[in-house]
N, C-alpha and C positions, 0 to 999 in steps of 0.2 A: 436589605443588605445583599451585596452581589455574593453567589456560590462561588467559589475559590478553590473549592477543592480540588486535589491533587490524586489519582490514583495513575497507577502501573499494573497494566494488566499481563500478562504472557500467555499467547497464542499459541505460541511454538514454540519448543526449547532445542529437538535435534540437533544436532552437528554434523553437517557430513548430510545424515542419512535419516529418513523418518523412520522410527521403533513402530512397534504397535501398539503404544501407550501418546508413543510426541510424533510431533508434526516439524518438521523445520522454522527456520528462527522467522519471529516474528511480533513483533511484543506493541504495546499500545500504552500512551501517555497519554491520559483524559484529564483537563484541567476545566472544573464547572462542567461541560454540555459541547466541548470543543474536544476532538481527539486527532491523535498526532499519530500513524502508526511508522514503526520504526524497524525497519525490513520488512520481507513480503514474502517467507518464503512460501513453499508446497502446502498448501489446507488453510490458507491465510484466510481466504474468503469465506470457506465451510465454519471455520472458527469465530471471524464475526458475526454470523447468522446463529451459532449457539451461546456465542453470551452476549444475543441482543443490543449487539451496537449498531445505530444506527448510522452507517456507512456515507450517506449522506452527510453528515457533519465529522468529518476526515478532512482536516485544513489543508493537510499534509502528508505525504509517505516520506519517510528518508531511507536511500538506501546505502548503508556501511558499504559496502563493496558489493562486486558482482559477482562471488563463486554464487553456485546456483541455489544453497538452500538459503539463501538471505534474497534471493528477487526473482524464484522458480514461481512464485504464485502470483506475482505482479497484473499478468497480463488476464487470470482469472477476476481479479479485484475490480480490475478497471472495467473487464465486461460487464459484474456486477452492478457497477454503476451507471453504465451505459441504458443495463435494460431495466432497470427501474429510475429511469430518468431523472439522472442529476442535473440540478442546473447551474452548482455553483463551482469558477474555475478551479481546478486542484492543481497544486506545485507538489514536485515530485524532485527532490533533491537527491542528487545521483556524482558520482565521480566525472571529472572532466569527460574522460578518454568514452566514457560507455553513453553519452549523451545520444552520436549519430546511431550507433549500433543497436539502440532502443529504440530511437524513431522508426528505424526499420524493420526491428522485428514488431512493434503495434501495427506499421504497417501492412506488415505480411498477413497477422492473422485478424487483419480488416477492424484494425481499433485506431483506424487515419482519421487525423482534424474531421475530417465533413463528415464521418458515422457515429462522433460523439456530440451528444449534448450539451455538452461542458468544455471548457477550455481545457487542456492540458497544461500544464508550463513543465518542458524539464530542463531544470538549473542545476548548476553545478555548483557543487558543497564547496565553501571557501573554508580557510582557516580561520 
């Protein structure tokens, strides 16, 4: 029988601003052995290396919007993945408007198509 299971993890709860308890928003849908995370903000990436998810099987990031503690940790995620060599493509759903403005900031701090092992794809969330 296939795992089906459903959990909802939260990584970050902050608003605004990280406490010294929370981390900015950042929360994680695991259905079976497949995880969805859903924002990315600040401690995104420290947060899955402490409850042991395996980062690699991440289908997906979605990002709600782009004030900064919802996609402040994006670009740590992705290194994450980088240097423990991911192979498989990840989509990365994002607002229209913030699609070039992200291409170019991964570009700035050297996370462009040819230094990643993995596909990027960033698409734009429809209704």
């Amino acid at each position: 029988m296939k795992d089906t299971s459903l959990k909802f993890t939260v990584l970050g709860s902050a608003a605004g601003r990280p406490t010294r308890t929370r981390t900015n928003a950042s929360n994680l849908i695991s259905v079976a052995d497949c995880h969805y995370l859903v924002d990315c903000g600040d401690g995104c990436a420290q947060h899955l290396y402490r409850t042991g998810i395996d980062r690699h099987k991440i289908i997906a990031i979605f990002l709600s919007h782009m004030h900064v503690d919802h996609c402040g940790g994006l670009g740590q995620v992705i290194q994450d993945m980088q240097l423990t060599h991911r192979a498989d493509d990840l989509d990365i759903f994002l607002p229209q408007e913030a699609i070039i403005p992200i291409q170019n900031y991964l570009n700035a701090i050297y996370l462009m198509p040819e230094m990643l092992p993995f596909q990027l794809n960033l698409l734009p969330i429809k209704e």
